[in-house]
N, C-alpha and C positions, 0 to 999 in steps of 0.2 A: 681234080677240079681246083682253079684257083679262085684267089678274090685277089681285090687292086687292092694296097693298102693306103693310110691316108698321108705319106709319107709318096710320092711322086718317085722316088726309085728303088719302090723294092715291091714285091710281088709275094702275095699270102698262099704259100700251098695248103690247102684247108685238111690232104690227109693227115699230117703231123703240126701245122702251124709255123714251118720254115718259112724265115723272110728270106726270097731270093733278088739278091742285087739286080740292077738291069744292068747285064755287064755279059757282054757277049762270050766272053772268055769263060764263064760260069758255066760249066753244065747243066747247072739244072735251070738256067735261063735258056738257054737253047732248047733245053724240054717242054719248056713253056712256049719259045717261040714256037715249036714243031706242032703244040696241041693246036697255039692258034691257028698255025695254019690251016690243020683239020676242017676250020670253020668253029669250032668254041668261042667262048666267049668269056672272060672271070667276071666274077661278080662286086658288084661295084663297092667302091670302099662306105665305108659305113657314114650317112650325112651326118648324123649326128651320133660321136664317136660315145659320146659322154650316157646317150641311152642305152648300151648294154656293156657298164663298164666294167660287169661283172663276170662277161665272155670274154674281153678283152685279155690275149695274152701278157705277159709281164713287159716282152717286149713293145706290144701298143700301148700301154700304161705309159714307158717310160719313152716313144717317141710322141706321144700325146702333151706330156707334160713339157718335153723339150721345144714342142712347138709353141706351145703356152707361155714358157721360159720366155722365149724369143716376142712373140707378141709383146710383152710386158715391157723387154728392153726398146723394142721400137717406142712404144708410149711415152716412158719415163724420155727417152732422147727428147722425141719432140716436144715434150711439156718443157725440158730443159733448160 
């Protein structure tokens, strides 16, 4: 089973917690594209990332905060 992560290009395999690329060249994105086709479905990425940031593996921590990161720098520009 997967979940979408909240990162738009990369895909949560939930049996170990691999982030896979969306990158057709990947194998284990073609494994994911093949479940889809099955008719599956992943599970959607978490709305609010910050309510189980206890589950949250080290790598959604760290693309959580880089989004964060980014948010901030857009702000400070336009306060500029």
């Amino acid at each position: 089973m997967y979940r979408l992560s909240i990162d738009p290009n990369l895909i949560i395999r939930k049996s170990d917690g691999a982030y896979i690329p969306k990158d057709p060249l990947n194998r284990n994105f073609r494994e994911y594209e093949n479940w889809l086709s099955k008719g599956n479905i992943p599970e959607n990425a978490e709305q609010n990332p910050h309510e189980n940031e206890n589950t949250l593996s080290v790598e959604e921590r760290i693309t959580l905060l880089l989004n964060e990161v980014e948010e901030l720098k857009k702000l400070t520009i336009s306060q500029g």
